[in-house]
N, C-alpha and C positions, 0 to 999 in steps of 0.2 A: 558542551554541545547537548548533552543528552537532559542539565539544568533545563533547558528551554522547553522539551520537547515530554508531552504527555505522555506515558505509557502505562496503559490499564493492562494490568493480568487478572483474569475471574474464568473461575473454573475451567483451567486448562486451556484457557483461549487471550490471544494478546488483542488487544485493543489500542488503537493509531490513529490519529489526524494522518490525511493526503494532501496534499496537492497537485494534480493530475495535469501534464502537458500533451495532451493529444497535438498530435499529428508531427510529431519530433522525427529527427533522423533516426535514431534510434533508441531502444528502450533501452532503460535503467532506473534502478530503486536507488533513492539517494540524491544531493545530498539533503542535511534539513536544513529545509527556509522557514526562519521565523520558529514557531511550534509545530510544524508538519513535514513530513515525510514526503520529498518531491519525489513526482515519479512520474519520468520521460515516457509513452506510448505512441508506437507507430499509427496507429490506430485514430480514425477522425470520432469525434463525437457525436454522431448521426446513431440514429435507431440500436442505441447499447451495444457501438460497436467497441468504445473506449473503455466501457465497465467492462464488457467481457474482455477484453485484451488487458485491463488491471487484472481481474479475478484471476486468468492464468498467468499474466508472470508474476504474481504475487505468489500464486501457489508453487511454480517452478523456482523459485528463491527459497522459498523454506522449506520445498520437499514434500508438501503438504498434497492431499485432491482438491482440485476446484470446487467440492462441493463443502471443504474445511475452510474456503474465504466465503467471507462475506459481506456485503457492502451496507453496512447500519445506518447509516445517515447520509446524505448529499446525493443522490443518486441521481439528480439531472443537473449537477455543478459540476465546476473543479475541484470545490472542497468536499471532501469525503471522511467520515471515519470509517475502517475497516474494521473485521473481527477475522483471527486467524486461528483456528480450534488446531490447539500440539504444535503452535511457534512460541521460541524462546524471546527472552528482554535480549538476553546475550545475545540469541543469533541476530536479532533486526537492529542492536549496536555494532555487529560486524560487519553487516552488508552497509549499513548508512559510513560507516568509517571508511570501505574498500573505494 
């Protein structure tokens, strides 16, 4: 699983492909499709209400402050890379497994 799947670590911060499902029944990180990190949001994608509802359960997953995610690339897609300053490889291999 994790062969497929990109994961940058640079300076204390993890770096990820998304794939973002706005408007799901409910959220969750997981599983990977393809090379990315699927990730279920209740949240429609109108006026960044889907970025901000990733940026907190991304941060509520690893424990992190929302001001510790951040959205590097894709920000008006569904593909996105994130950056996660003080998340682990291990921890976002445990939550894509759970």
């Amino acid at each position: 699983m994790s062969a497929e799947l990109k994961i940058g670590e640079q300076a204390g911060a993890l770096v990820f492909d998304v794939l973002v499902a706005p408007r799901s029944s409910r959220e969750r990180v997981g599983p990977v499709v393809g090379d990315r990190v699927k990730v279920a949001l209740m949240a429609p994608p109108v006026e960044g209400a889907a970025n901000a509802a990733l940026v907190a359960l991304l941060a509520r997953t690893f424990g992190v402050a929302r001001g510790a995610v951040s959205i590097v690339r894709g920000e008006t897609g569904r593909r996105k890379t994130v950056r996660i300053e003080g998340a682990t490889k291990a921890r976002l291999l445990e939550v894509v497994a759970a």
